[in-house]
N, C-alpha and C positions, 0 to 999 in steps of 0.2 A: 493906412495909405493905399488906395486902388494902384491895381496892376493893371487892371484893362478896361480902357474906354474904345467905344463902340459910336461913330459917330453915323448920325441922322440926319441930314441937313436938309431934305426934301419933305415941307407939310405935308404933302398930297402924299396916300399910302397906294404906294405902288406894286411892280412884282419885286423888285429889287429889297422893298420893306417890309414885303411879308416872308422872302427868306433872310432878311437880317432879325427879324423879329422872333422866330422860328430858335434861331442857335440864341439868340441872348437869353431867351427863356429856361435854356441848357444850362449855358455859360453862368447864369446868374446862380447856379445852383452850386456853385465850385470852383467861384474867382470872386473877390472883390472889386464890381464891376461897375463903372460908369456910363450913361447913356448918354450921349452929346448934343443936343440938339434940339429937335423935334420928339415930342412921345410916341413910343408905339404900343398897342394892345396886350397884358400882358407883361410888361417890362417897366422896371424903374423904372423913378421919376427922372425927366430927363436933368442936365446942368447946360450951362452955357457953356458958350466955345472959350471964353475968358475964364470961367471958372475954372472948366479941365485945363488950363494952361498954366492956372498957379497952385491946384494938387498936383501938378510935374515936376515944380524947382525943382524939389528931391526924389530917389528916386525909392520907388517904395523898398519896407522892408526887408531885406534876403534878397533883393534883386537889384542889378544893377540898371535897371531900365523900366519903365512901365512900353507895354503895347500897346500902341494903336490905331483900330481894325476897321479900315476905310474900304466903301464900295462905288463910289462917286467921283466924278473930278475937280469939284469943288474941296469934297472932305479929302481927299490927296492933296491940293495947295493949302489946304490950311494946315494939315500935319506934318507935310515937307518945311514948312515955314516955321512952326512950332521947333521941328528938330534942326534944321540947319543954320536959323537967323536968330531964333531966341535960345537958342543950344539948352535945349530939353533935354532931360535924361529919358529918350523914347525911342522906339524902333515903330517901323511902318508895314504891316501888312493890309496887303487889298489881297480883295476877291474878284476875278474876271470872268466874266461869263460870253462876252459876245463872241460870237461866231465869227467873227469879221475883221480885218487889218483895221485898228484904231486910227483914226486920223492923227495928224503930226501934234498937235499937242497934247493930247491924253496920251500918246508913244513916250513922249518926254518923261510927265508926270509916273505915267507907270516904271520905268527906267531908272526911280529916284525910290521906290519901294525896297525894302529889308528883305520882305519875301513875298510870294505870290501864290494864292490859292487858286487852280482855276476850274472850274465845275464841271466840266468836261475833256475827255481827250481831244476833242477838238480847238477847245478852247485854246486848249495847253498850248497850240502852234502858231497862236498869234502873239506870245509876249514870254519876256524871257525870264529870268530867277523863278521859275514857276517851283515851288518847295513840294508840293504835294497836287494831285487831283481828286476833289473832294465833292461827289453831287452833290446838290441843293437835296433838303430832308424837308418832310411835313412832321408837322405835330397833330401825331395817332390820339394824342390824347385829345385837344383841340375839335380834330376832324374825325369824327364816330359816325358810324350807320346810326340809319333810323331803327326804332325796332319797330314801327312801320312805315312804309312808305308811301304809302297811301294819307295817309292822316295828318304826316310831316308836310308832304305837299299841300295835302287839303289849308291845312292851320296858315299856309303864305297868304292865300286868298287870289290867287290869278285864275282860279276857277278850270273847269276841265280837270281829266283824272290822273295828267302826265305830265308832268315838266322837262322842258329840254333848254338848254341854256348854253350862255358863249359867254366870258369875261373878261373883259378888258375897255381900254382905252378904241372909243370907236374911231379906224379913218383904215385907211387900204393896207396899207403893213399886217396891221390886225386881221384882215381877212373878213372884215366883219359883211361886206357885201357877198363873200363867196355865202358864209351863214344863210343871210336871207334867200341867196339863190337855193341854197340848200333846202330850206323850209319852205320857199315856195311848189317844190318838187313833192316834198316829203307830207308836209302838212296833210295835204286832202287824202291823204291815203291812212293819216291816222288822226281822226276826228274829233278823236276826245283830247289831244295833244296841245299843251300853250309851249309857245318858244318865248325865249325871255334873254334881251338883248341890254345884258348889265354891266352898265360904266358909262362916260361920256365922251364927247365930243369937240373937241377943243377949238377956239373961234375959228383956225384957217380949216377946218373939217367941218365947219357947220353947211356947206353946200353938199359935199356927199352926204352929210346925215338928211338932208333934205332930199335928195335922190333915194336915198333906202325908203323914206316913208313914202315918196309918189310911188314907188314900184308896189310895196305892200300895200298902199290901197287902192290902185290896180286890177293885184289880184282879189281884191275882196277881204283880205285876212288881216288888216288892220286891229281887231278887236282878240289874232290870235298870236300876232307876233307882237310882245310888249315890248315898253322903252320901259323901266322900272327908273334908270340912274344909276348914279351909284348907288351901293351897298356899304354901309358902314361894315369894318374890318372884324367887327364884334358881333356881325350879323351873320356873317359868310358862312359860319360854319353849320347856322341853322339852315340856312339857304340850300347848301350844299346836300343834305340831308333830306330834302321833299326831292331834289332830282331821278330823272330815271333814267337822263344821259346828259354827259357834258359834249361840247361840239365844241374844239378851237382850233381853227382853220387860218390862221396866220400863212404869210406869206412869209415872212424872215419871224425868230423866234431865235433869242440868246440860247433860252434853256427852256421855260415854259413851267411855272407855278401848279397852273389851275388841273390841268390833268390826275397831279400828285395830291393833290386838297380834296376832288373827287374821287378820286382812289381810295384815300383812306374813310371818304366816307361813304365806300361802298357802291360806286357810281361808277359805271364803264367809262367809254369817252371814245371819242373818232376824235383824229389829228392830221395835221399835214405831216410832209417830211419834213420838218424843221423841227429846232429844238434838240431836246433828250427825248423825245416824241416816243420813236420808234424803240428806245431801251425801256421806258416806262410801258410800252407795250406788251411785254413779255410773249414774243411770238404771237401775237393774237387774243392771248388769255387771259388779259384785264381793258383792252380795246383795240383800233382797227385805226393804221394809217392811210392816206390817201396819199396822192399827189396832190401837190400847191396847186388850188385853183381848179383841183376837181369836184364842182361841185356835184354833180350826178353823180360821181361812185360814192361821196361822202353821205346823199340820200342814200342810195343803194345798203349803203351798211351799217346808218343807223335804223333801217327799216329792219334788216335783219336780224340785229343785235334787240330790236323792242320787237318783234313781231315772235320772238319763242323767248316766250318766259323760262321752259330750263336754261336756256342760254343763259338770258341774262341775269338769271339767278346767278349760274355757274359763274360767271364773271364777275358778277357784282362782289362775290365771297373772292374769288381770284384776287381783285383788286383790293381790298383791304388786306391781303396779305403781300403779296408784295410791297405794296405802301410802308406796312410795319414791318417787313423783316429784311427788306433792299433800298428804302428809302424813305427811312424815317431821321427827324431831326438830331435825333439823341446818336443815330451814325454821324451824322453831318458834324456835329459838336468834337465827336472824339475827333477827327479827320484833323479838323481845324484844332484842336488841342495839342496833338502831337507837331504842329507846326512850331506854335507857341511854344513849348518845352527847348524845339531845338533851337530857337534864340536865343530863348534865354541861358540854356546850358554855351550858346558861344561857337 
């Protein structure tokens, strides 16, 4: 009988699914574990939300409860509903990440949780029963260096000797127009250089995706700043690995993924102040924060992070080591393990 389901309710893989995907990969290695919902990369096959409802009648073996480990406010009504209207044998942990006072009904939902994980100390200030603060982890195993970088790149096919990239959902939260400001700055001064603007655009952002491309062809660089799309989740990591800088220049940022994803695969990065930005940072020695909306110092310092190769040697080894030894998944997992222990012991 599972002890821990794990729900997924969102198709589209996001940042939220790629650190739940992240600890299940863990988790899956020493729990009997259910995935709820949607699949993710990686992890069990998923079940249905009616399926996990009727492996709960009971409650599994040696335990008086099964847990389950919601990051959404959908998968929190449907597991508050599960435990208090069909009287589950279940307890509810969520994970919180945003930076920011929750509006009035996710306040509720979250207030109806057993325990609460939240990824940050910051986080921690916005919601209460917080049981532990536990980063978000990459999987080192997952996200590896190239063992060249040159060739990784070459084999994407975006052509040029250098890739620089931004990832996410494109519209202004994202920061993705500061990027292009960025690249319009940065680009002509490094000639062999593609930038590569990967994820989409959702209908009510389809006018600013439209304003990014009149400005890029503008300046001429239309054939240097790409629109690739998304990336399938199973791609990323290859992806990851021809880079020779990540850029993610958000304006608001709960926590921030893609920095930690290039990290581990050996990849500096420029950021705003937002996020866990600036801790993923380590002083300087795996990348370089900006101010939100500074596009010019964020040229300024991915020129000089790619313009001396021992530099970015030096960083590029800096960043895969911290990734594996401050912020790798297999921490993230025990964090959240020791949570689960203390439920269940009561």
């Amino acid at each position: 009988m599972a002890e821990l389901f794990v729900t997924n309710f969102n198709k589209n893989f996001t940042g939220v699914s790629a650190t739940a995907a992240n600890v299940i990969r863990q988790q899956a290695k020493h729990h009997d574990l259910h995935l709820v919902g949607y699949p993710l990369p990686g992890c069990p096959g998923p079940i249905t939300l009616t399926q996990a409802r009727l492996l709960c009648k009971r409650p599994p073996q040696g335990r008086d409860f099964a847990i389950w480990h919601v990051r959404r406010n959908p998968e929190m009504r449907a597991a508050i509903w599960s435990r208090d209207v069909l009287k589950l044998p279940i307890r509810i942990v969520f994970t919180s990440a945003a930076q920011r006072l929750h509006s009035t009904y996710p306040r509720w939902l979250i207030r109806q949780m057993d325990a609460i994980v939240a990824t940050t100390d910051i986080a921690a200030r916005y919601v209460s029963k917080v049981q532990a603060v536990v980063p978000h982890g990459v999987d080192t195993d997952l996200f590896t260096p190239a063992q060249t970088r040159a060739t990784a790149w070459s084999n994407l096919g975006y052509g040029g000797d250098m890739g620089l990239a931004t990832i996410g959902r494109i519209r202004p939260e994202k920061g993705t127009d500061v990027f292009v400001d960025t690249m319009l700055q940065l680009l002509p001064k490094l000639p062999q250089a593609r930038a590569l603007i990967i994820g989409r655009a959702g209908r009510q952002h389809q006018k600013f995706l439209a304003g990014l491309h009149a400005r890029i062809a503008a300046a001429g660089l239309s054939d240097r700043i790409l629109f690739p799309g998304e990336i399938p989740a199973t791609k990323l990591p290859q992806l990851m690995r021809g880079l020779s800088l990540v850029l993610q220049l958000p304006r608001y940022e709960g926590y921030g993924m893609v920095p930690l994803e290039a990290m581990a695969s050996g990849v500096p990065f420029v950021g705003t102040e937002t996020g866990y930005y600036q801790e993923f940072s380590a002083q300087g020695k795996t990348g370089t924060v900006v101010p939100v909306g500074a596009a010019e110092q964020a040229a300024k310092a991915a020129l000089s992070i790619l313009s001396d190769p021992t530099r970015h040697a030096t960083m590029s080894q800096e960043a895969r080591t911290v990734a594996q030894h401050g912020f790798s998944a297999t921490t993230e997992a025990a964090g959240i393990e020791a949570v689960y222990q203390d439920l269940w012991r009561g």
